[in-house]
C-alpha positions, 0 to 999 in steps of 0.5 A: 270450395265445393258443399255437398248435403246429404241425408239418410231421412227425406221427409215430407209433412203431409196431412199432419204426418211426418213421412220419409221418402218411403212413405212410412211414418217418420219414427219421432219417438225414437228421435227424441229418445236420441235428441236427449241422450239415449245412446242405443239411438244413436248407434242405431242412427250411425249405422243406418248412416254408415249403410245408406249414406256412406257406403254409397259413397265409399269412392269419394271417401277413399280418393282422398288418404285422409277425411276429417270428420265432425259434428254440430259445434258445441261449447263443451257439453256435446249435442246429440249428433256428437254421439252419432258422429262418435259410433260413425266415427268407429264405423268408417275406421274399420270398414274404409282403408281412408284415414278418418280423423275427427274434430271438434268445432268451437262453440264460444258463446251460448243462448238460453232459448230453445233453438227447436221453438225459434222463427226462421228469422230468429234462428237465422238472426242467432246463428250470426251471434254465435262465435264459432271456430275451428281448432288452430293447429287443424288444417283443411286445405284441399281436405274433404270434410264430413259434418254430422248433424240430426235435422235441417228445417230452415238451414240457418245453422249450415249457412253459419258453418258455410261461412266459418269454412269459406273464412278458415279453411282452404278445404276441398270439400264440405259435405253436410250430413243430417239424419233427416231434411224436409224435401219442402219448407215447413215450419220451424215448430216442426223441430220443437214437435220432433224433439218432445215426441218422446218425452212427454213427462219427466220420468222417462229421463230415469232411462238416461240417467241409469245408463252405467255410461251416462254422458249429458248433453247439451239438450238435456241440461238445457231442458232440466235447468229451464224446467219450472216445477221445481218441486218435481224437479227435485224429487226426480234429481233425489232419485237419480243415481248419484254419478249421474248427478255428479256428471250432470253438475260437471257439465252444466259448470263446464258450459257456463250455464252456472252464470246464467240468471235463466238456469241459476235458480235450477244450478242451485237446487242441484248443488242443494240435492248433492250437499245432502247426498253427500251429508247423508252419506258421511 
C-alpha cells in the first residue's frame, strides 16, 4: 500500500507570522470562519483544492474506473473537512470522467478535550484510543483513496487512519489531503491559535446559526457545551433561530455528548431554552 500527502497550503512560522508557500500571510480569519461551520469557506476551500491539488493530478485519478473519497473520521456530527470533502465531492464528479464515491470513516468513542490545545505526545497517546472503522460492506482493494482533512501539525491523526487502512483494507493507494501542513515542526499551540482566529466573542456565531442551511458540527458543539458563562450563553441560544437550536439539540444527542458529565450542564441549559420556546409559542 503506497500513502501519498498532499496540500494546497504549505506554510512556514516565521517571526510570529504564519506564511504560505507564496510568502503571503496565511489567511487565519477565514480558517476559523470554515473550522466553525461557515460554509462559504469551505466552498471556496474545495474549489481551490479542485484547482491546485487535483487537476494537477487528474492522471492519477482518472486511471483507476473508480476513486473513493472521504473526510477526517467522525461519530455522527461531521468535522469541518466534511464539508470540504462534500463541495469537492461535487467538483470531481462533473469535471473527471472517474467514478467518485464517497464514505464515511466511523468515529466510535468521543473525548471532551480540545484536540487544537493537546501536546504532541497527548495527541499521539489519544489518537491510539480512538475506535475507528470503516463501512463493512466497503471494499478497498486495489482501490485509490483520497482523505480530506484541514491541518497536519504533528501527524498523529494520519499515522492512526495509516494504521486502520494498513489492518482493513487491501487498497492501492492512500493520499492525504490537507488544506494546510507546516514545511517544519511547530508547535501544536499553533492549531489552537488558528482555529480561535476568527472567533474572538461568542456573538460572531449568530452568522452560522442564521444560514437557512445551517448544519452543526462537531467543533462548534464541542466549543458551545465547554463554554463556562453560562449566562452568556444563554442569552446568545435565546436569540438564535429556533431551527437552528433544534439542529443543535439533534446533534449534541446524536453523539453522546448528552452522557458526558463535562457538557451535561450546558445540555441542560439548551433543553431548558427549548421548553420555554416551545411554551411560549403554544
Amino acid at each position: 500500500m503506497r500513502f501519498i500527502r498532499k496540500a494546497l497550503f504549505h506554510l512556514a512560522y516565521e517571526q510570529g507570522q504564519i506564511l504560505t508557500q507564496h510568502g503571503q500571510l496565511f489567511d487565519a480569519v477565514q480558517y476559523s470562519r470554515f473550522k466553525y461551520g461557515m460554509q462559504k469557506e469551505a466552498t471556496s476551500y474545495a474549489h481551490a483544492l479542485f484547482e491546485h491539488v487535483f487537476l494537477p493530478i487528474r492522471s492519477w485519478i482518472d486511471t483507476n474506473p473508480q476513486v473513493y473519497l472521504t473526510s477526517s473520521a467522525y461519530k455522527s456530527v461531521p468535522t469541518a473537512s466534511d464539508a470540504i470533502a462534500n463541495e469537492l465531492l461535487s467538483f470531481l464528479q462533473n469535471h473527471f470522467d472517474t467514478s467518485i464515491h464517497k464514505f464515511k470513516i466511523y468515529r466510535n468513542n468521543l473525548f471532551t478535550h480540545d484536540y487544537g490545545t493537546l501536546s504532541e505526545q497527548e495527541r499521539h497517546f489519544y489518537m491510539q484510543k480512538v475506535d475507528l472503522c470503516l463501512p463493512q460492506e466497503l471494499n478497498l482493494s486495489r482501490q485509490k483513496v483520497i482523505i480530506i482533512d484541514d491541518i497536519r501539525i504533528t501527524g498523529a491523526h494520519e499515522n492512526r487512519l495509516r494504521e486502520l487502512f494498513l489492518k482493513q483494507t487491501q487498497a492501492q493507494e492512500v493520499m492525504f489531503v490537507y488544506l494546510a501542513m507546516f514545511r517544519h515542526k511547530v508547535s501544536p499551540s499553533i492549531e489552537h491559535q488558528l482555529n480561535h482566529a476568527w472567533l474572538d466573542e461568542l456573538e460572531k456565531l449568530y452568522l452560522v446559526f442564521n444560514n437557512p442551511h445551517f448544519l452543526p458540527n462537531a467543533r462548534l458543539c464541542k466549543f458551545l457545551l465547554s463554554y463556562s458563562d453560562r449566562y452568556k450563553l444563554r442569552l446568545f441560544l435565546e436569540r438564535i433561530p429556533i431551527e437552528s437550536l433544534h439542529k443543535l439539540q439533534e446533534a449534541i444527542k446524536s453523539d453522546g455528548y448528552a452522557q458526558m458529565s463535562a457538557y451535561q450542564a450546558n445540555c441542560s441549559l439548551i433543553q431548558s431554552i427549548l421548553e420555554t420556546t416551545c411554551l411560549e409559542s403554544s
